[in-house]
N, CA, C and O atoms as CSV, one atom per row, in Angstrom:
chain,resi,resn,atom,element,x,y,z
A,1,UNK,N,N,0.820,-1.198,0.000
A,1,UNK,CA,C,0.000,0.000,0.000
A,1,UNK,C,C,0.860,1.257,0.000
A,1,UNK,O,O,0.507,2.280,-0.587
A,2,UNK,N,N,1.900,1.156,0.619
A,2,UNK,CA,C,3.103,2.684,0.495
A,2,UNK,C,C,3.382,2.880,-0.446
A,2,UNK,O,O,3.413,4.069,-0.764
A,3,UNK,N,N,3.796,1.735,-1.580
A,3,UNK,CA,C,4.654,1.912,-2.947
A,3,UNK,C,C,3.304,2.783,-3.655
A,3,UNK,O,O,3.431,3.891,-4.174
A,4,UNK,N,N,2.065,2.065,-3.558
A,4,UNK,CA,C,1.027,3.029,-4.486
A,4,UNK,C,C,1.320,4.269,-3.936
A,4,UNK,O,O,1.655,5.111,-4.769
A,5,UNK,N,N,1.287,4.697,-2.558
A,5,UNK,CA,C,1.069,5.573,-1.998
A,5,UNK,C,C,2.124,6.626,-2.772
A,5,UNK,O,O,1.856,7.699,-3.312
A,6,UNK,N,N,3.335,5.988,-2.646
A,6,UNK,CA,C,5.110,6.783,-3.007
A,6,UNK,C,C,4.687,7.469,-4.228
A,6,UNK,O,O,4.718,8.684,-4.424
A,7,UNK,N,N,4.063,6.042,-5.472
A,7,UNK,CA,C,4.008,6.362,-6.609
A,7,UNK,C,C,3.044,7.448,-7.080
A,7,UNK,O,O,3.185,8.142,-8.087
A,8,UNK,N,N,2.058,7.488,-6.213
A,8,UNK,CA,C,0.953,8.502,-6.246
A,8,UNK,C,C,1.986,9.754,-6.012
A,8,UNK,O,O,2.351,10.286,-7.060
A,9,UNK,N,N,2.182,9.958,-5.561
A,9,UNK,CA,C,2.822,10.792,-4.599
A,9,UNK,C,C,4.223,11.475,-5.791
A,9,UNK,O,O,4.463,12.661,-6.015
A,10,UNK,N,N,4.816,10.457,-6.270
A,10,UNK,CA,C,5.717,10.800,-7.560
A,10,UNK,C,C,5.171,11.128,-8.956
A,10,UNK,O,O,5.906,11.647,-9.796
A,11,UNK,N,N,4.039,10.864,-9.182
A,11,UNK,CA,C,3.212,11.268,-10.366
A,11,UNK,C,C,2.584,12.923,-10.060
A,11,UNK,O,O,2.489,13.920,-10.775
A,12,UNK,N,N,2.256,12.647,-8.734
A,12,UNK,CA,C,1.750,14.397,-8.681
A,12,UNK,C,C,2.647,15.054,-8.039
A,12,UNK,O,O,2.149,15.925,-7.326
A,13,UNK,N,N,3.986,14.980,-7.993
A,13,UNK,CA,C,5.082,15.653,-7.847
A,13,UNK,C,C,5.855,16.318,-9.726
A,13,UNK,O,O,6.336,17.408,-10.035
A,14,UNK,N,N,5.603,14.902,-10.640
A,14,UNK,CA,C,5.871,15.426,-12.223
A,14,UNK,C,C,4.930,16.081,-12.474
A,14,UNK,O,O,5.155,17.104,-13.120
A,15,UNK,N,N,3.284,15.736,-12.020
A,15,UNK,CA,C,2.497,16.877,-12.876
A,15,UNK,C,C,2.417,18.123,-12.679
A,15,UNK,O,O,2.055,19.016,-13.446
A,16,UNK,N,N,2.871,18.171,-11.304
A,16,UNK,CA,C,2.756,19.440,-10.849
A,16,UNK,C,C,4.399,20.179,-11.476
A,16,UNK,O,O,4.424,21.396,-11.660
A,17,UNK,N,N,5.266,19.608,-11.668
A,17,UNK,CA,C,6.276,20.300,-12.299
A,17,UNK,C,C,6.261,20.762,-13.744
A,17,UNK,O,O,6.813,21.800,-14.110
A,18,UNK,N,N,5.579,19.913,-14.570
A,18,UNK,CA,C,5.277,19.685,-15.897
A,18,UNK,C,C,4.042,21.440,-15.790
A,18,UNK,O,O,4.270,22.348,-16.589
A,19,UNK,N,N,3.158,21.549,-14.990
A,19,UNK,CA,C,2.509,22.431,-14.799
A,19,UNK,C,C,2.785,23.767,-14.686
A,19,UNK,O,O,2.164,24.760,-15.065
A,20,UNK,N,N,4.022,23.600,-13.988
A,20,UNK,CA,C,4.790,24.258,-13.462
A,20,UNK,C,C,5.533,25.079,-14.740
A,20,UNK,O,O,5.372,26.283,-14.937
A,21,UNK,N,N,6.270,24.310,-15.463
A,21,UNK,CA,C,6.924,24.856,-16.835
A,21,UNK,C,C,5.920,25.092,-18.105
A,21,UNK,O,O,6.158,25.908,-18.995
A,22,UNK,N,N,4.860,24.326,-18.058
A,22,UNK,CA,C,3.773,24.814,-19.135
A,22,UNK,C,C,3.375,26.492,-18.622
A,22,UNK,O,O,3.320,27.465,-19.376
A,23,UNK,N,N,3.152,26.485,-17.278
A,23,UNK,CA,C,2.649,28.010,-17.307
A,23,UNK,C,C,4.163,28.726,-16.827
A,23,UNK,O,O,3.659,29.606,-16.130
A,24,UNK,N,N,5.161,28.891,-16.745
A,24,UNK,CA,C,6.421,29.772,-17.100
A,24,UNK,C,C,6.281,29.910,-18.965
A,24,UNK,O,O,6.020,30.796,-19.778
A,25,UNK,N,N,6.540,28.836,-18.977
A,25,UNK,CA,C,6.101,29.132,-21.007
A,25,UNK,C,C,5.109,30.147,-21.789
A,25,UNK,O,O,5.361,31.045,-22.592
A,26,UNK,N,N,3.777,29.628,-21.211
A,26,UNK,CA,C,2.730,30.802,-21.527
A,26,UNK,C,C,2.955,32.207,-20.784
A,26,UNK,O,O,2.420,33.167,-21.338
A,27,UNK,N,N,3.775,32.496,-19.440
A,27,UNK,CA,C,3.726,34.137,-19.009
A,27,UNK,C,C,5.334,34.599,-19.603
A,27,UNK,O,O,5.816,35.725,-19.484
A,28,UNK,N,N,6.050,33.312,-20.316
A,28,UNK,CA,C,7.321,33.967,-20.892
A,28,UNK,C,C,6.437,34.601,-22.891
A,28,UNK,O,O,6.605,35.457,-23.760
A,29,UNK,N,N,5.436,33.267,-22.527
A,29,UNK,CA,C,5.262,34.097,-24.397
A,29,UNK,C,C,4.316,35.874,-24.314
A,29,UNK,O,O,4.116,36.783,-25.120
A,30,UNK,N,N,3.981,35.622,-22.923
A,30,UNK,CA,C,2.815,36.801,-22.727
A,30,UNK,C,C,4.014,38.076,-22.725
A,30,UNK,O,O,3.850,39.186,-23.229
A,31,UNK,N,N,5.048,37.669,-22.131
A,31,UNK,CA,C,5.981,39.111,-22.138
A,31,UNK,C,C,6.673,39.403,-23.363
A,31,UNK,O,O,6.914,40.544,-23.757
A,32,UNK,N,N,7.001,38.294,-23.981
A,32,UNK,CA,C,7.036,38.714,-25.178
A,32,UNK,C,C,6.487,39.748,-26.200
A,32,UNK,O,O,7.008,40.673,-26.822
A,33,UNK,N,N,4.972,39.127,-26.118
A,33,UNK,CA,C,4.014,39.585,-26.734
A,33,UNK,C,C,3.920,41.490,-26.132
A,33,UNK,O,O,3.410,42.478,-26.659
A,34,UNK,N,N,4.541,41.329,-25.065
A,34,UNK,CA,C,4.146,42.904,-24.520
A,34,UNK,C,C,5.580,43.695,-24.768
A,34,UNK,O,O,5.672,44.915,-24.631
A,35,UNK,N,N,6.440,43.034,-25.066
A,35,UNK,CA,C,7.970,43.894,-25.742
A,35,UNK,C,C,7.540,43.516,-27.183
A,35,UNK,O,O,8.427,43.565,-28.034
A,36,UNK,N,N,6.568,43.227,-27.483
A,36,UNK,CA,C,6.468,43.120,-29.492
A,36,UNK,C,C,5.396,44.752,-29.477
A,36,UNK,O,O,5.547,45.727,-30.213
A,37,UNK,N,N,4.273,44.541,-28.290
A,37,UNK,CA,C,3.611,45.473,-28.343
A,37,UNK,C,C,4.360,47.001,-28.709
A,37,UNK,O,O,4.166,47.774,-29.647
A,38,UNK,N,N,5.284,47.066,-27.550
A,38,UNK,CA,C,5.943,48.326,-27.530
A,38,UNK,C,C,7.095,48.292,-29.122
A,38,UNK,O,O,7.140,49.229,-29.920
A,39,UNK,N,N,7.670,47.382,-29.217
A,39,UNK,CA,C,8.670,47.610,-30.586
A,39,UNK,C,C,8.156,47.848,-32.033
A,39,UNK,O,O,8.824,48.299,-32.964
A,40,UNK,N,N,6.842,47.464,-32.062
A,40,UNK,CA,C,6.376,47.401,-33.484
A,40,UNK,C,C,5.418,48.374,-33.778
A,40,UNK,O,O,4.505,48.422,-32.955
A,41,UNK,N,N,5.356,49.133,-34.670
A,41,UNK,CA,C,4.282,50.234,-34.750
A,41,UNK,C,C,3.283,50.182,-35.285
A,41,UNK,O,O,2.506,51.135,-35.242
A,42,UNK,N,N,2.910,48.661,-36.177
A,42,UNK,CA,C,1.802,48.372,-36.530
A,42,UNK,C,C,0.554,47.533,-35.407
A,42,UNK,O,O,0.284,46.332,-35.444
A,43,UNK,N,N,0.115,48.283,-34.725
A,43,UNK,CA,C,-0.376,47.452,-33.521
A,43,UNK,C,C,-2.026,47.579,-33.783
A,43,UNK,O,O,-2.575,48.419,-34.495
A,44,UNK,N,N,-2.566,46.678,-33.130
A,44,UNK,CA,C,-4.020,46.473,-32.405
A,44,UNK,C,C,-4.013,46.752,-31.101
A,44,UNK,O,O,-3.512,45.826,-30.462
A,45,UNK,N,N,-4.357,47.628,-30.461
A,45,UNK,CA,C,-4.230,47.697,-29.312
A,45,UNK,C,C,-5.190,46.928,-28.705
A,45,UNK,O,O,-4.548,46.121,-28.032
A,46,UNK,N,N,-6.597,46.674,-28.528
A,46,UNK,CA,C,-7.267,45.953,-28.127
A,46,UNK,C,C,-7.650,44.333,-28.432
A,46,UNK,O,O,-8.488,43.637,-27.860
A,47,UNK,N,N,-6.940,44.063,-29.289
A,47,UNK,CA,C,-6.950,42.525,-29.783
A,47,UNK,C,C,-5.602,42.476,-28.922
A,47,UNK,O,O,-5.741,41.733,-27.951
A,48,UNK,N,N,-4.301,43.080,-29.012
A,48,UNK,CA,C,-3.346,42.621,-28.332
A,48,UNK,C,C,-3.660,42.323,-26.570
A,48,UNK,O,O,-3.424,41.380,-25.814
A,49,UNK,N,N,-4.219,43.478,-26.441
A,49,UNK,CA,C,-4.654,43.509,-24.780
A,49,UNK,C,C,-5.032,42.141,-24.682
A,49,UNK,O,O,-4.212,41.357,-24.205
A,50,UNK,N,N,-6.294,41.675,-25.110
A,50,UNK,CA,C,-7.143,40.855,-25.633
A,50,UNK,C,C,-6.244,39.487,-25.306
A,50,UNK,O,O,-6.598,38.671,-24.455
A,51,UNK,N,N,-5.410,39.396,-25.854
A,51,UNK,CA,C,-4.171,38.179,-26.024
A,51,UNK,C,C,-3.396,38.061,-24.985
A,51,UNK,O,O,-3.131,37.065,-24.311
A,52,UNK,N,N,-2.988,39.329,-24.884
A,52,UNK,CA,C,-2.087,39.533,-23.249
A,52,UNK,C,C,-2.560,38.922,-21.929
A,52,UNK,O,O,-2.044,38.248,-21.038
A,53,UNK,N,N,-4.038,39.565,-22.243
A,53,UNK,CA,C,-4.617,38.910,-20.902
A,53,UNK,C,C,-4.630,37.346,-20.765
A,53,UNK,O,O,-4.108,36.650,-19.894
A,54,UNK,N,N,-5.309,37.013,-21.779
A,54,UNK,CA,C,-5.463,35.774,-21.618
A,54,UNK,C,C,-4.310,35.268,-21.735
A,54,UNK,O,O,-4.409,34.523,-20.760
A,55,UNK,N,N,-3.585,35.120,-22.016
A,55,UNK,CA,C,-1.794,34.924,-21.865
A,55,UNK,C,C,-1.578,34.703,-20.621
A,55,UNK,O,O,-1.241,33.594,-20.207
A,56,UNK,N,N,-1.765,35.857,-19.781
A,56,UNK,CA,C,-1.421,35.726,-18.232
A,56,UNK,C,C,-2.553,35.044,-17.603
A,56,UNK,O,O,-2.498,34.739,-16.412
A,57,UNK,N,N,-3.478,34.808,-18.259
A,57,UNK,CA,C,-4.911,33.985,-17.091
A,57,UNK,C,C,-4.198,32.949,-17.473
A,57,UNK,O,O,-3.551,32.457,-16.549
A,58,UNK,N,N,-4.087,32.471,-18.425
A,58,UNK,CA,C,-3.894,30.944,-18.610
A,58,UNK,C,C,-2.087,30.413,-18.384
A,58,UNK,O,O,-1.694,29.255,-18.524
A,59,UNK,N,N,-1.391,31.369,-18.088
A,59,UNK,CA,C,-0.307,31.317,-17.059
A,59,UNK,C,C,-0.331,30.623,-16.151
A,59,UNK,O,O,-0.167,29.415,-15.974
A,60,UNK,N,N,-0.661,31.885,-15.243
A,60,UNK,CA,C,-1.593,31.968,-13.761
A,60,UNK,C,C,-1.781,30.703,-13.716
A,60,UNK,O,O,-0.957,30.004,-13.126
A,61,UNK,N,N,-3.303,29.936,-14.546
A,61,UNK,CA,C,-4.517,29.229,-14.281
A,61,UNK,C,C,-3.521,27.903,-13.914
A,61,UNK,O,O,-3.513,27.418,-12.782
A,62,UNK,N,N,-2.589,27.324,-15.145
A,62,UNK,CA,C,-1.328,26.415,-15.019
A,62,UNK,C,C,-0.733,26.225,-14.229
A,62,UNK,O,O,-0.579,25.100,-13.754
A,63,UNK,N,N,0.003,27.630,-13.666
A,63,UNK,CA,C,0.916,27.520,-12.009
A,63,UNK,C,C,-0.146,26.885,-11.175
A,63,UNK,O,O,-0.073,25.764,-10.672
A,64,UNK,N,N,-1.404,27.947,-11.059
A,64,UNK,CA,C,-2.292,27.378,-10.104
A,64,UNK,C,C,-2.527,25.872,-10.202
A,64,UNK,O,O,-2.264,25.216,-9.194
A,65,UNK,N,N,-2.947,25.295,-11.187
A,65,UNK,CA,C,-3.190,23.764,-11.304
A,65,UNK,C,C,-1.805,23.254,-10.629
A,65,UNK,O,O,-1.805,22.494,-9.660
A,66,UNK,N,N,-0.999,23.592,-11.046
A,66,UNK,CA,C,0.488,22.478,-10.433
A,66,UNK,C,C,1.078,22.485,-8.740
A,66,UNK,O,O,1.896,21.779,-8.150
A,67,UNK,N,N,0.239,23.622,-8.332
A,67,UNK,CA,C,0.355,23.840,-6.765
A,67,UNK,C,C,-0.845,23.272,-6.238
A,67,UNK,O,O,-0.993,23.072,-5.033
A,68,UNK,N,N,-2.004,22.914,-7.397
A,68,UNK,CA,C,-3.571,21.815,-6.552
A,68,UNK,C,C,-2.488,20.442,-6.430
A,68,UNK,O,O,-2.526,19.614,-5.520
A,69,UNK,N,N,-1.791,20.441,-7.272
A,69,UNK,CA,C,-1.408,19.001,-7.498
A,69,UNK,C,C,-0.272,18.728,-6.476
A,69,UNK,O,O,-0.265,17.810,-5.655
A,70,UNK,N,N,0.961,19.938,-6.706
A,70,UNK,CA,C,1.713,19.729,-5.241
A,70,UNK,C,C,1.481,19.596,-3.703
A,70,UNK,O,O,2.206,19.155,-2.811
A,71,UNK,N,N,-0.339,20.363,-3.692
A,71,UNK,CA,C,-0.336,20.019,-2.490
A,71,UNK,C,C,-1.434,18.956,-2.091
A,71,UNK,O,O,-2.149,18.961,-1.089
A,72,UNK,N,N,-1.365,17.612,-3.617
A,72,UNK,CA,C,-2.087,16.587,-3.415
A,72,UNK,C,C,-3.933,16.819,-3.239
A,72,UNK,O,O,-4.770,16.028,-2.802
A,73,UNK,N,N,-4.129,18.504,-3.880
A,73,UNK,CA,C,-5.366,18.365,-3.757
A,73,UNK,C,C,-5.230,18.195,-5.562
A,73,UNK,O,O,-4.215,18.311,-6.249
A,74,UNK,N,N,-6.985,17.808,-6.096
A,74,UNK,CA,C,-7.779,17.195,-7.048
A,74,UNK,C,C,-8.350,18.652,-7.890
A,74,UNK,O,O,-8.751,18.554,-9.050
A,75,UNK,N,N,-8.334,19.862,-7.234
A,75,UNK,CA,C,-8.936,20.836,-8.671
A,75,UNK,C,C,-8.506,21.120,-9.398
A,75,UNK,O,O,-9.101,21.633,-10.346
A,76,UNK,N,N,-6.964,20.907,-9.348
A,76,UNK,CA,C,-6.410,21.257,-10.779
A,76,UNK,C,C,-5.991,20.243,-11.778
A,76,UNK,O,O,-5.068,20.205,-12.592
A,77,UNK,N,N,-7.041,19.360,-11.436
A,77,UNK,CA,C,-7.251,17.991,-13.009
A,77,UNK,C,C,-7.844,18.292,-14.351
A,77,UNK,O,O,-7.384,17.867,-15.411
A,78,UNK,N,N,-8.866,19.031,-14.232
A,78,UNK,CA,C,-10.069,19.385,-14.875
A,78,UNK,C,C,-9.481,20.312,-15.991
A,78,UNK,O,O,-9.837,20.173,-17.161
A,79,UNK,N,N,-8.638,21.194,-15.632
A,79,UNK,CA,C,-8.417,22.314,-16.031
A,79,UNK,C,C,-7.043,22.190,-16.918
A,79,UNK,O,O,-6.816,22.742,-17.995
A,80,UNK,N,N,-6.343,21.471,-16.304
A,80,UNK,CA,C,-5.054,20.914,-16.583
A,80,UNK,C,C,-5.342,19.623,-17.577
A,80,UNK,O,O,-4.408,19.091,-18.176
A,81,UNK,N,N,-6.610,19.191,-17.697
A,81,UNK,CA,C,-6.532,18.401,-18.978
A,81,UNK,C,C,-7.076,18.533,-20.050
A,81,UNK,O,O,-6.942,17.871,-21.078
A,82,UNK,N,N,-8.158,20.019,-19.675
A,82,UNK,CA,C,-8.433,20.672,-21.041
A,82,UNK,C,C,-7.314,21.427,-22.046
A,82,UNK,O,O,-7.065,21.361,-23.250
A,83,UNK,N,N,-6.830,22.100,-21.024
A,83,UNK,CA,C,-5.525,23.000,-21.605
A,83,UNK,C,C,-4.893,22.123,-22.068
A,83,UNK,O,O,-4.905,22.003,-23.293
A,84,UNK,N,N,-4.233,21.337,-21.376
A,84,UNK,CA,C,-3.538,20.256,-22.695
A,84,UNK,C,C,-3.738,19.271,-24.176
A,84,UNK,O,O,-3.238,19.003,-25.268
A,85,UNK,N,N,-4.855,18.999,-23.267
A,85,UNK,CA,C,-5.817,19.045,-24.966
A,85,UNK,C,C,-5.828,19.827,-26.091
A,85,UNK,O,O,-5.495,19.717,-27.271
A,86,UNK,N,N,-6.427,20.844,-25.201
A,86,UNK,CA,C,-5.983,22.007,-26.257
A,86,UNK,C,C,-4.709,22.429,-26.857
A,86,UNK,O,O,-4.635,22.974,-27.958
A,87,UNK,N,N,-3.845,22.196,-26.202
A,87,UNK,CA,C,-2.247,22.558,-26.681
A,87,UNK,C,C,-2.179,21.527,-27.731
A,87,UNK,O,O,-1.602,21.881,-28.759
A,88,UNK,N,N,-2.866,19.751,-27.675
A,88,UNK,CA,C,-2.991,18.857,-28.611
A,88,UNK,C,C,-3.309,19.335,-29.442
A,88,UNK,O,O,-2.606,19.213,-30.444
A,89,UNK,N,N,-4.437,20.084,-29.517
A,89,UNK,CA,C,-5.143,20.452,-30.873
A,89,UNK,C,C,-3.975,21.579,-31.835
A,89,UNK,O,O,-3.817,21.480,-33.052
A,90,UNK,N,N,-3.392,22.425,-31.105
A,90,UNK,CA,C,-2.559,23.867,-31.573
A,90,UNK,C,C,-1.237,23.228,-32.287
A,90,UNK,O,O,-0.629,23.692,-33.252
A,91,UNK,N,N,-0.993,22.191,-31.645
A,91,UNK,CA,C,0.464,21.306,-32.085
A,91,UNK,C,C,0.097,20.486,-33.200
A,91,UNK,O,O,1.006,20.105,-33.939
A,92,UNK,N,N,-1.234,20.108,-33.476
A,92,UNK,CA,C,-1.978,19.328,-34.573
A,92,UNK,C,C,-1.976,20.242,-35.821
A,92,UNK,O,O,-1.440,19.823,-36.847
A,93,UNK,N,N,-2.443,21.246,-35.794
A,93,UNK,CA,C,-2.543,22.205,-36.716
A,93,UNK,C,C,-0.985,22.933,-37.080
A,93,UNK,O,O,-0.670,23.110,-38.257
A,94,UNK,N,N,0.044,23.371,-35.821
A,94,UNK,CA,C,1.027,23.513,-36.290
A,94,UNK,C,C,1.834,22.494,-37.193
A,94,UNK,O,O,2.611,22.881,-38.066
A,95,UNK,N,N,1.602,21.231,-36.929
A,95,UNK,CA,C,2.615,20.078,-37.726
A,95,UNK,C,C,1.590,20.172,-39.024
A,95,UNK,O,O,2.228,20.030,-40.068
A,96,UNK,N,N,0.192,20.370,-39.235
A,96,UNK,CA,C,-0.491,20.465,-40.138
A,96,UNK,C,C,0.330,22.355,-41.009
A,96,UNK,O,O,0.926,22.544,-42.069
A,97,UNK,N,N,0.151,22.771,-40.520
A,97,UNK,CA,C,1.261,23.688,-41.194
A,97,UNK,C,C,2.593,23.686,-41.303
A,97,UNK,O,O,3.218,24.666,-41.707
A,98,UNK,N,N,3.060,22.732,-40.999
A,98,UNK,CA,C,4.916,22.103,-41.287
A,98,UNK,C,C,5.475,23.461,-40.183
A,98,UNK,O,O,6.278,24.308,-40.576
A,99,UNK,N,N,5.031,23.459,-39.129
A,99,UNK,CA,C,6.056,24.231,-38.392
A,99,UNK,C,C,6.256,23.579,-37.028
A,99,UNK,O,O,5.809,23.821,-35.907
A,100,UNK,N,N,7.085,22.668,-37.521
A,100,UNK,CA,C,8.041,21.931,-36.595
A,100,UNK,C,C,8.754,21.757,-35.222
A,100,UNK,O,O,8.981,20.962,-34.310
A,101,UNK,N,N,8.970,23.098,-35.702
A,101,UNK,CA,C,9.554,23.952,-34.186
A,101,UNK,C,C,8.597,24.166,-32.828
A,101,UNK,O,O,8.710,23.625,-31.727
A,102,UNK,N,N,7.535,25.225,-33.333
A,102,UNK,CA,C,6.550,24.881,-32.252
A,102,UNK,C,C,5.863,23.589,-31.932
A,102,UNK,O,O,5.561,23.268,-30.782
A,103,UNK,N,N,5.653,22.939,-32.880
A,103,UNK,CA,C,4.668,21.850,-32.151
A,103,UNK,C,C,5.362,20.485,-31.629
A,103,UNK,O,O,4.737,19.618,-31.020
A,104,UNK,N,N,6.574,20.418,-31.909
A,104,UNK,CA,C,7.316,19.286,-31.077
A,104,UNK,C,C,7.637,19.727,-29.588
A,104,UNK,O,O,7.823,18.705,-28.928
A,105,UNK,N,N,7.791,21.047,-28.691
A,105,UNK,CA,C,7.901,21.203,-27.459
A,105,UNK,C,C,6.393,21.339,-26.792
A,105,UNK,O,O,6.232,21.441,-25.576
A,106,UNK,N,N,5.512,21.328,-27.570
A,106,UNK,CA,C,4.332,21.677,-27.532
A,106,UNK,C,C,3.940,20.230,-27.069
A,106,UNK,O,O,3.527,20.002,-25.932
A,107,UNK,N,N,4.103,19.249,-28.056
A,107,UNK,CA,C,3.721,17.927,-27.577
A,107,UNK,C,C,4.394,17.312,-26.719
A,107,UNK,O,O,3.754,16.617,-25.930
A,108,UNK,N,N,5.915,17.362,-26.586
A,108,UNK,CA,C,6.473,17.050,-24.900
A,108,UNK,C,C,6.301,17.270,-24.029
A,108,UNK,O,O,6.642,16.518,-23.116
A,109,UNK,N,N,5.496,18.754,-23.755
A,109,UNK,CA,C,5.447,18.628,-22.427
A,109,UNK,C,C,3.608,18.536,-22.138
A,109,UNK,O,O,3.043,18.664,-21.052
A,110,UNK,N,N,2.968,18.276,-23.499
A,110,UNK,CA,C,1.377,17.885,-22.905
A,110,UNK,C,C,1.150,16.577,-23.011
A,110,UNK,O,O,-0.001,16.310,-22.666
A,111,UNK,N,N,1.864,15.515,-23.395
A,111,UNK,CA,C,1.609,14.130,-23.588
A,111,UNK,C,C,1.958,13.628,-22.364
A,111,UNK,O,O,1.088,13.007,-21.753
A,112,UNK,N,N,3.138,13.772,-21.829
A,112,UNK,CA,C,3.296,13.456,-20.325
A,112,UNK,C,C,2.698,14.064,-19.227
A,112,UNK,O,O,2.584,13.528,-18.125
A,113,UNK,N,N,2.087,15.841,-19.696
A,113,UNK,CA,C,1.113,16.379,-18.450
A,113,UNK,C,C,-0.133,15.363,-18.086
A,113,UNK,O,O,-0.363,14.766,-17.034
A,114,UNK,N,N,-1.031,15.385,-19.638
A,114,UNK,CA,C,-1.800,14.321,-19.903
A,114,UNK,C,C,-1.930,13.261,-18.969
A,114,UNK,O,O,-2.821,13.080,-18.139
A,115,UNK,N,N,-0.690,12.433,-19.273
A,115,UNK,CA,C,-0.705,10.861,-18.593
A,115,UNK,C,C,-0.639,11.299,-17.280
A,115,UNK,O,O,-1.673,11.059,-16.657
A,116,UNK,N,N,0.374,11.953,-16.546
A,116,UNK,CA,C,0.265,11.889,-15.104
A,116,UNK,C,C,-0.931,12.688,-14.043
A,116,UNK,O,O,-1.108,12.478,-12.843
A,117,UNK,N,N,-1.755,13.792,-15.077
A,117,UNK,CA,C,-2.727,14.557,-14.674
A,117,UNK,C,C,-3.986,13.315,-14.568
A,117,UNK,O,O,-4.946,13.314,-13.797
A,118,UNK,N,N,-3.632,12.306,-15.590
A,118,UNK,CA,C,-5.450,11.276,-15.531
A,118,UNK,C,C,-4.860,10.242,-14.679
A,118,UNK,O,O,-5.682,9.707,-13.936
A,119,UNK,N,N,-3.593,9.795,-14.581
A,119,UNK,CA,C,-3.153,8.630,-14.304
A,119,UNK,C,C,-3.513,8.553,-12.380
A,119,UNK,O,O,-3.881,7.661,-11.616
A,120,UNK,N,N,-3.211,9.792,-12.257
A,120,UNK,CA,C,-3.565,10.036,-10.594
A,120,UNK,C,C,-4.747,9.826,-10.158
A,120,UNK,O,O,-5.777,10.147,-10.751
A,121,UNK,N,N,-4.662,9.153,-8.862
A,121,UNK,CA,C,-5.964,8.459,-8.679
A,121,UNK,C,C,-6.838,9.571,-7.182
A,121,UNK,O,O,-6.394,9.778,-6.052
A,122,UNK,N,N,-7.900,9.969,-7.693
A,122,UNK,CA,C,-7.969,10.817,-6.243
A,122,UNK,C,C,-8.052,10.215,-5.281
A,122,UNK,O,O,-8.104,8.987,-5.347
A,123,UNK,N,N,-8.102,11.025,-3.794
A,123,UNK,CA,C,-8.028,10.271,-2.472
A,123,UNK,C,C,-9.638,10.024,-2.227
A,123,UNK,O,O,-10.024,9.423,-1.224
């Protein structure tokens, strides 16, 4: 019964890390997006806002899921397996547009969020 316990215990220690670097990724592309704002003079200001924000919610929303999971609570399953889904779908369409680059880090780190986000068994 400990080894499940350990192993439980080591699966939501990766998801929560895996969580952890999915949302550093999305608030590193959000700052980006806000030094493109200021450098480029062809702008949208309200579609960019628009992007920004949600950039940083769905940051945020990620860290938050990987600290439900570090501290062995269950709400950040739900949320953490849509978003990755969804990152499935964005990496589908990028390799469907031959751009390589994005959608191979794209699928490393949601195929293993995936498995260890369902694989965990709640208490």
């Amino acid at each position: 019964m400990t080894t499940d316990n350990a192993n439980q215990s080591r699966k939501r220690t990766i998801a929560a890390a895996l969580l952890y670097a999915e949302g550093a990724v999305v608030l590193a592309l959000a700052a980006w997006l806000l030094v493109l704002a200021f450098t480029h003079a062809d702008r949208e200001i309200l579609p960019l806002l628009g992007v920004l924000l949600f950039a940083i919610a769905g940051g945020m929303g990620l860290i938050a899921c990987g600290r439900g999971f570090a501290r062995g609570k269950n709400f950040g399953r739900a949320p953490a397996v849509l978003a990755n889904l969804i990152a499935l779908g964005v990496a589908y369409y990028q390799i469907d547009g031959q751009f390589y680059v994005g959608a191979v880090p794209i699928i490393l780190l949601a195929v293993p969020t995936l498995y260890f986000a369902l694989t965990i068994i709640p208490d």
